[in-house]
N, C-alpha and C positions, 0 to 999 in steps of 0.2 A: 312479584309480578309473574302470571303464568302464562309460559313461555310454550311453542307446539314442541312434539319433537326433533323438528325439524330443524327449527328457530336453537331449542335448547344446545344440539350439533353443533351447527356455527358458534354458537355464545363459546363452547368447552374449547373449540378448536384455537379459534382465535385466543382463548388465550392462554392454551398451552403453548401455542407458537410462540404467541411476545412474551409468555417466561424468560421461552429461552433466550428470547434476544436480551429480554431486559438482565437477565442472571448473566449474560456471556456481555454483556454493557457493562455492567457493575463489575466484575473482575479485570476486567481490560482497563475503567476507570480506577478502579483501587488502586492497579500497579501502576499505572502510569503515573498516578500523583503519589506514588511513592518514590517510585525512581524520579520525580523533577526535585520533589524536596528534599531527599535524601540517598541522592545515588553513589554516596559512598557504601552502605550498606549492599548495595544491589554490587556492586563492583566487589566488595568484598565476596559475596555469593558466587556470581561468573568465576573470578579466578580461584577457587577451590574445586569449580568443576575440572571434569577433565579433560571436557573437550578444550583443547589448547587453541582453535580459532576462532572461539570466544575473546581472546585476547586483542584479537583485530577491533572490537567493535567498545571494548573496554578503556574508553577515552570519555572524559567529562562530558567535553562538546555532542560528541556521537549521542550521547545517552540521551542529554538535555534535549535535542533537538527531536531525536524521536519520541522521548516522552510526551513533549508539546504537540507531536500528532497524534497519534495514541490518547492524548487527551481528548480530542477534536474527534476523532472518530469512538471512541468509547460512551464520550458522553450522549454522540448523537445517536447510537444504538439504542443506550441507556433510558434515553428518553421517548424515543419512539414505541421502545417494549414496554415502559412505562405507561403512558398515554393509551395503546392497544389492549395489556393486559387487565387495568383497574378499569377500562373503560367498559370490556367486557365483563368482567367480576360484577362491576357496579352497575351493569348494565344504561352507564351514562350517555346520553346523547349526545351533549355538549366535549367530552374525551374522545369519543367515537370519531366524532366529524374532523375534530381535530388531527385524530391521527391518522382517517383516511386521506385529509386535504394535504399532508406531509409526506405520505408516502405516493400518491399522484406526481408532487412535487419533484421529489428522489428521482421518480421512472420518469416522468416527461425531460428530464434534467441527462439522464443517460440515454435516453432516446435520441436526444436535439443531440447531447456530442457525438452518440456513433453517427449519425444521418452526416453531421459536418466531417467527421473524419472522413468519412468513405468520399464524401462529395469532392473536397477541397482537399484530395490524396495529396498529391502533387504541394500543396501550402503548409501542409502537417507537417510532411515530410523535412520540407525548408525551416521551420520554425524550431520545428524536434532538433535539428542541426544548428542551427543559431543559439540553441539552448545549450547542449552541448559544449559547445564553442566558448560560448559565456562563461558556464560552471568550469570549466577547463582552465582558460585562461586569467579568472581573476578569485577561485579557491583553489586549486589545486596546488598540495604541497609535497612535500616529503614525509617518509613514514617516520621518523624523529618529529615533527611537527604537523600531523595529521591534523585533516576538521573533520567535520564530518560530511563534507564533498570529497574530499582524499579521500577514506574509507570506501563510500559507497562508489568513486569511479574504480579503487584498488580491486573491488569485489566484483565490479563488472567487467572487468580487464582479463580478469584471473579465470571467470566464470564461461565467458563468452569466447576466450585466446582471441584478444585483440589488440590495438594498441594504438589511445587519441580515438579523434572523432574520425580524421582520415585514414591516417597514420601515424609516428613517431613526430615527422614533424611541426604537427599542432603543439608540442609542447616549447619550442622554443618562444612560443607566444604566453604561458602558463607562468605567472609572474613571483607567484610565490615559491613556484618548486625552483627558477633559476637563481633565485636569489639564497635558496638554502642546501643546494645539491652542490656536489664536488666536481669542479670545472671538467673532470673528464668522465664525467657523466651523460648518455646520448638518451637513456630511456630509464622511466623506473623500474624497480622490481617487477610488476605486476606484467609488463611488457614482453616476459622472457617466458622462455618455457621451464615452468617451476616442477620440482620431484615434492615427492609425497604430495602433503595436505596444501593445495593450490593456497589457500586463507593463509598460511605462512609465509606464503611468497619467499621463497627461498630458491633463487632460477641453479638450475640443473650444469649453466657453463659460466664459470664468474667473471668471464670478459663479456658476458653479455652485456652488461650496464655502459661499458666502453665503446665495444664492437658487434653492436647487434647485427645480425644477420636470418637471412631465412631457416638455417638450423635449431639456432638458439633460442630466438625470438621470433614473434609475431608485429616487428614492427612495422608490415607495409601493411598489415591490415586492420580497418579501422574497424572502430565499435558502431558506427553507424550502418554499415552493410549487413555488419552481421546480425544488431539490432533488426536487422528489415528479414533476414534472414530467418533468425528465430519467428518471428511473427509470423511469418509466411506457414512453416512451420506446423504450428500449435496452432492454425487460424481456425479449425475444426473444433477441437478441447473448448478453447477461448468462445467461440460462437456457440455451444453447447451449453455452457455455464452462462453467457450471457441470455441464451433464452430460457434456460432453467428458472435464472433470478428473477428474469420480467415476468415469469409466468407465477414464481411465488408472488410478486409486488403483487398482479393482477388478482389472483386467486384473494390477496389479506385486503385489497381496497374491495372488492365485493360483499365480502365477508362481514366486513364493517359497515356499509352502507347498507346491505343488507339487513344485519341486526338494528343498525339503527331505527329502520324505516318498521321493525317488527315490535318496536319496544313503541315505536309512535302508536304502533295499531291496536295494540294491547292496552295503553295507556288512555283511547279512543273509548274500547270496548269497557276498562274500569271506569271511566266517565261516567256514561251511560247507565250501566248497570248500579 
């Protein structure tokens, strides 16, 4: 079908673009369904590396669970590069519309939650906390019996120098860590001020675990402030990328309707002729 130059442009672009997603989809899906059905191999790999806080993350549960995201977001790259790219190659209608009407979908989907975040500040905020709270008090264990909400609150503890959602005292509510920590135990590891590589959690004074303090540890201060903190922060970077991405969305939904709408007119003109 012959296409202007104009038309031809869009057709190239579009789907060099959803290559890329679709190629950076399919490696993201590879590994991830490698790691769910076989992450002892993947675990064998991690710990020959060298980096040693790899170790942290080196737990069956941890692996499993994030492969099952990794799957969910890999596939749906996977798919939409798919749908973009063959739609352009093939210059199909029917793929085209498809993949514009999914990524409309995407952006009106991140539009509707910034609009609600910013609006319902004040409700996020509460909810963000009750979540917190949740994940705290009914996974949160010891690093002998890690899940993979242990890990990823150890990592934001570590990351952030905080400790609980308030404070230290949020963990006396935290059911799995009381029932497997040593009675004179006040905070975990993660909670202290650690020397070297933070991801070891190795605190700097070993009565911190006992007798935390504002030297030792960061136990009067929560992950929730600093959370708010951070954000505050980075709210510049964050707003930056976020209009970056909506303006790619925006830019690959025109592109597509566009070519759609030129393969109709073409398709018009071979009628005719």
């Amino acid at each position: 079908m012959a296409l202007n130059c104009g038309t031809a442009f869009a057709k190239y672009l579009l789907c060099f673009l959803n290559f890329i997603f679709f190629a950076a989809g399919g490696v993201v899906l590879a590994l991830s369904i490698w790691l769910a059905v076989d992450n002892t191999s993947f675990l064998l790999l991690t710990r020959v590396s060298e980096n040693e806080s790899l170790a942290t993350f080196n737990q069956p549960s941890v692996m499993e669970h994030g492969a099952y995201i990794l799957i969910a977001a890999g596939g749906l790259v996977f798919l939409i590069g798919f749908l973009g790219c063959c739609g352009a190659a093939m210059e199909s209608r029917a793929l085209l519309t498809m993949y514009g009407l999914m990524v409309i979908v995407i952006f009106c989907l991140e539009v509707t939650a910034g609009a609600l975040a910013a609006v319902y500040k004040a409700e996020t905020e509460e909810e963000l906390q009750n979540f917190l709270k949740h994940t705290l008090k009914k996974y949160y264990s010891t690093q002998d019996t890690a899940n993979s909400v242990t890990v990823a609150w150890n990592a934001l503890m570590a990351e952030l120098k905080c400790c609980g959602v308030n404070n230290y005292t949020d963990f006396e509510q935290a059911i799995m860590w009381q029932a497997n920590k040593s009675s004179s135990v006040l905070v975990p590891e993660a909670c202290c001020t650690l020397k070297g590589d933070p991801m070891k959690f190795i605190p700097e004074d070993d009565t911190c675990l006992g007798s935390p303090n504002r030297e030792n540890s960061y136990y009067l201060t929560g992950c929730l402030s600093r959370l708010q903190e951070e954000t505050f922060y980075y709210l510049t970077p964050m707003l930056s990328v976020a209009i970056c991405l909506g303006t790619l969305q925006l830019l690959l939904i025109t592109l597509s309707f566009y070519l759609c709408r030129a393969i109709t007119r073409a398709l018009k003109v071979a009628t005719v002729d």
